[in-house]
C-alpha positions in Angstrom: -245.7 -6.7 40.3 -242.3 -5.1 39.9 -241.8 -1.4 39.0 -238.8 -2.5 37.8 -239.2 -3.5 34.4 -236.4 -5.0 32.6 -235.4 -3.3 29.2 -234.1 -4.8 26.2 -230.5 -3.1 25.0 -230.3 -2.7 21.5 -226.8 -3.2 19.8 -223.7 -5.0 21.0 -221.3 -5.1 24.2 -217.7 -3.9 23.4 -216.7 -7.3 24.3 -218.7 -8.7 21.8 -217.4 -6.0 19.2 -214.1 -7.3 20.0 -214.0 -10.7 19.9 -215.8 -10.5 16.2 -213.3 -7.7 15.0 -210.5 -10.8 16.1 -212.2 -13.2 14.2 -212.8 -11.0 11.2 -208.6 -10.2 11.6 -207.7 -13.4 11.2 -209.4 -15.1 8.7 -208.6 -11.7 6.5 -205.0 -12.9 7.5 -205.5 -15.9 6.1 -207.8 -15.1 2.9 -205.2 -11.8 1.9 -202.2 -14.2 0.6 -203.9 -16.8 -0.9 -205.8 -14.5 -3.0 -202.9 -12.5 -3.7 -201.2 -16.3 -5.2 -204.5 -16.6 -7.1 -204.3 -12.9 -8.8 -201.0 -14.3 -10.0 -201.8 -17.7 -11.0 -204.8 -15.8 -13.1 -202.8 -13.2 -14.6 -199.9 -16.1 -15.8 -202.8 -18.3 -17.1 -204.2 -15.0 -18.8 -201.0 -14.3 -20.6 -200.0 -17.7 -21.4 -203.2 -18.4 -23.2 -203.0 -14.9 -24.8 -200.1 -15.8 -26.5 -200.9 -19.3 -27.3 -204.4 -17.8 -28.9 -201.7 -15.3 -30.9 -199.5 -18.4 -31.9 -202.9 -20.2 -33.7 -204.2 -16.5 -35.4 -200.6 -16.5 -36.9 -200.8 -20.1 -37.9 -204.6 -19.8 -39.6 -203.3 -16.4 -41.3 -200.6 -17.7 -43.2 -202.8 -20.7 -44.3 -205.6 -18.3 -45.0 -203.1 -15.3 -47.1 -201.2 -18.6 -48.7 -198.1 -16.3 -47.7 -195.5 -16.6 -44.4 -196.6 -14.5 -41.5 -194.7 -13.9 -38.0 -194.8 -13.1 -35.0 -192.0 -11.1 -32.7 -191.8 -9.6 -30.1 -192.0 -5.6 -30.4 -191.7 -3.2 -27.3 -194.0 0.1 -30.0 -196.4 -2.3 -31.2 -195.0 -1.7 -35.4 -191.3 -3.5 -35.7 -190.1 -5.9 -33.9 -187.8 -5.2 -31.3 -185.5 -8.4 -31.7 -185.3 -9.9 -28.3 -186.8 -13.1 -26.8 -188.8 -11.6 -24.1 -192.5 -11.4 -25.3 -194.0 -10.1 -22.1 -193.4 -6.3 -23.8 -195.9 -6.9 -25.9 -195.7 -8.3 -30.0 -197.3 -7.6 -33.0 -198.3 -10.3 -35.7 -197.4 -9.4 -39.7 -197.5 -10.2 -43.1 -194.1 -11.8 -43.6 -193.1 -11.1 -47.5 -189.9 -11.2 -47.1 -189.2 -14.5 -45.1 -186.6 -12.3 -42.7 -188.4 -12.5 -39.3 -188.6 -8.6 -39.1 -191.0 -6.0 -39.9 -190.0 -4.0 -43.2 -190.8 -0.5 -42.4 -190.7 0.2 -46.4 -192.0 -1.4 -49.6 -191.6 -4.7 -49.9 -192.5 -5.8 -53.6 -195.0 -8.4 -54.5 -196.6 -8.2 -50.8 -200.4 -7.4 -50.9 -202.1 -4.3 -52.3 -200.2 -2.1 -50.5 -196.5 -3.5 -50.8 -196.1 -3.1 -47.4 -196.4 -6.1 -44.3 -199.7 -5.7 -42.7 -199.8 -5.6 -39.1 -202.6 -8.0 -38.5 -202.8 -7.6 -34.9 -201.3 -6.3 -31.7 -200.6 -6.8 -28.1 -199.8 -4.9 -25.8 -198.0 -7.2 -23.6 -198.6 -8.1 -19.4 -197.1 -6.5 -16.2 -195.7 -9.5 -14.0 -195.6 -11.9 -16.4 -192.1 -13.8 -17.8 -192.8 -14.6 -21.7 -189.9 -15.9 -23.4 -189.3 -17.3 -26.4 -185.9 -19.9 -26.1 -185.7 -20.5 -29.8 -185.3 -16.8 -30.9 -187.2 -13.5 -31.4 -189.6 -14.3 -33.9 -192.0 -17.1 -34.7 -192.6 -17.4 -38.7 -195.3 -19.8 -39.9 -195.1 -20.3 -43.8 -197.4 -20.5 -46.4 -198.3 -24.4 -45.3 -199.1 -23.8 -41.9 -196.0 -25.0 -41.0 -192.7 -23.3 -38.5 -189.9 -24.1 -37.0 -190.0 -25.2 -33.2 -190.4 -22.9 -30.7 -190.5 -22.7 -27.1 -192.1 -20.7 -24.5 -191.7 -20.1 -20.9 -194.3 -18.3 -19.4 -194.3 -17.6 -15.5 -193.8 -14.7 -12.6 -190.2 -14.4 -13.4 -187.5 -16.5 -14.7 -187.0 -18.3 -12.0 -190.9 -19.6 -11.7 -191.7 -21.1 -15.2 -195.5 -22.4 -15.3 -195.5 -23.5 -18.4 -193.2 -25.0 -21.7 
């Protein structure tokens, strides 16, 4: 028998470390973008069904209070802000006085309070186009019923996802 015995190396050759690392560089090359796209696609499908969820709560409160109730678009989340672009953020209120707008102030006849109840906020979404074509405010009356609106939600202007 041999004195030379043969021993078994533990770990890998730098070759081998190499050629792996290559491998592991390009599919991350590949895998980066597409899940970048798919971050997007989830945040515009997040927001889009946000606001559609905001749309029924405003529809089923005005039903439910028998009374009109909007809402607008509002950049500090307590009066609307008048513009189209939804993606700031918007607030949903007790509409007494049928005027699209938040009254800061009394407004008689409305509730306990005399005053238009916020009944719910949003803060908005980063990266994401909202707008509203028809105007800055959606009112739903009493019967459940508003005029028509619509929506364009995508990355910008330029990409609309959805009408």
């Amino acid at each position: 028998m041999n004195n030379l015995t043969k021993t078994k190396s533990a770990g890998f050759t730098l070759i081998e470390l190499m050629v792996t690392l290559a491998i592991v560089g390009i599919f991350a090359s590949i895998a980066v973008p597409s899940f970048s796209r798919l971050i997007e696609s989830n945040r515009i499908d997040v927001g889009g069904r946000e606001l559609i969820s905001n749309l029924l709560l405003t529809r089923s409160e005005a039903l439910k209070r028998s009374n009109n109730v909007t809402i607008c678009s509002s950049t500090n989340q307590s009066t609307c802000n008048g513009g189209t672009d939804f993606s700031v953020g918007w607030i949903v209120f007790l509409d007494c006085d049928s005027n699209g707008a938040r009254a800061l102030g009394t407004v008689a006849g409305c509730g306990p309070n005399d005053s238009e109840e916020i009944i719910k906020v949003s803060d908005g979404f980063d990266a994401v186009y909202m707008n509203n074509n028809v105007g800055s405010s959606v009112t739903y009356t009493f019967s459940g019923r508003s005029a028509a609106s619509t929506f364009k939600v995508g990355k910008d202007s330029s990409d609309i996802r959805k009408d």
